[in-house]
C-alpha positions as CSV (number, residue, x, y, z in Angstrom):
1,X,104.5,96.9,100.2
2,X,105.2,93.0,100.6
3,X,103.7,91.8,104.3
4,X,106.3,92.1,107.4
5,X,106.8,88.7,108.8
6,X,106.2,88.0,112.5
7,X,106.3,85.6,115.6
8,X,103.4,86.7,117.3
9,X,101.6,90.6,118.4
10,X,100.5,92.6,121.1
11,X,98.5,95.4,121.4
12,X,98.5,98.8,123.7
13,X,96.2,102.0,123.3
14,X,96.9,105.3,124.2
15,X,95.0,108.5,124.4
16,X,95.1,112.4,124.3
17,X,95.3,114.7,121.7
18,X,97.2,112.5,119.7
19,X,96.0,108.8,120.1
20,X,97.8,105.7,119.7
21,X,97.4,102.2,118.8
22,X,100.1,100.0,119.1
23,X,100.4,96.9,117.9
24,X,103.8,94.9,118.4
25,X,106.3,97.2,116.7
26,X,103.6,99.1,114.6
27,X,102.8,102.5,116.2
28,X,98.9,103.9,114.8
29,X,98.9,107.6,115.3
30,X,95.4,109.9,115.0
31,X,96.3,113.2,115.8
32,X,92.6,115.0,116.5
33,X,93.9,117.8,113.6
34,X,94.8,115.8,111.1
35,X,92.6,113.7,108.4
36,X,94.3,110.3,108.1
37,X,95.7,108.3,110.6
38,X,99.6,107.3,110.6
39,X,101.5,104.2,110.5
40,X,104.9,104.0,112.5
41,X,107.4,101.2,112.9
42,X,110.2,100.6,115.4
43,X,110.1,100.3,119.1
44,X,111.0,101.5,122.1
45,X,110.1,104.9,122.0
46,X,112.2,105.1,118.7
47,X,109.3,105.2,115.9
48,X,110.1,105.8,112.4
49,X,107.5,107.0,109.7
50,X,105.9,104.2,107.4
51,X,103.0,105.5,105.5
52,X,99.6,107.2,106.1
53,X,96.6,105.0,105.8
54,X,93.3,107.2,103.6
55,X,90.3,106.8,105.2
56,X,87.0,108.0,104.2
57,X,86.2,110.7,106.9
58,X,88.0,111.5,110.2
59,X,89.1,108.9,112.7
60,X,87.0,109.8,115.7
61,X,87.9,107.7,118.5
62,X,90.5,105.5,119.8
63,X,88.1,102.1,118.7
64,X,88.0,103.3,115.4
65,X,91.5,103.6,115.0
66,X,92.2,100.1,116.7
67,X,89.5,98.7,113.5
68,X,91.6,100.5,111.2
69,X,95.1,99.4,112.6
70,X,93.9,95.7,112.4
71,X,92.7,95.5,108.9
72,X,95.9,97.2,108.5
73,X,97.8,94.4,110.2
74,X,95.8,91.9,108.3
75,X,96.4,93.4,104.7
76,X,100.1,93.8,105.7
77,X,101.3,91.5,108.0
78,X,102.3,87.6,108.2
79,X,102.6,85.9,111.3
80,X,104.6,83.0,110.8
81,X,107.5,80.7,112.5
82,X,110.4,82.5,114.4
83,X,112.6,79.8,111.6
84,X,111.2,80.9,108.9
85,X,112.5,85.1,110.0
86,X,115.6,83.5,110.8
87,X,116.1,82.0,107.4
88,X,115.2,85.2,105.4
89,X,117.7,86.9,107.5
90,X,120.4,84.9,106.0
């Protein structure tokens, strides 16, 4: 996957069964029953299914998915110039 090109990110954490990490309009999912945590992108309340991240053993807690979703923004994500999205939308 090339890296997403972006203006600038926030971030928002939920909790329950199923946690979240949201980060801009990248949704982090850990449902307590599942193995790997979930990436989602869209917005809204109108997520759409990206990939699944392998990790090594369970994600416990909401801070260890935030740690994930981060690298995961790193490896993934460019933030760059609101021109420069412009121009590739040409």
């Amino acid at each position: 996957m090339s890296k997403v090109k972006m203006e600038d990110i926030s971030l928002n954490i939920y909790t329950g069964r199923i946690f979240y990490v949201d980060i801009d309009i990248f949704r982090f999912a850990q449902d307590k029953e599942l193995d790997n945590p979930e990436v989602y992108i869209g917005g809204d309340g109108d997520y759409e299914f990206l990939e699944e991240i392998e990790v090594a053993r369970k994600v416990r807690n909401v801070q260890e998915l935030t740690e994930i979703a981060l690298k995961w923004i790193i490896k993934n994500v460019s933030i760059v110039d609101k021109k420069e999205i412009e121009e590739e939308e040409k």
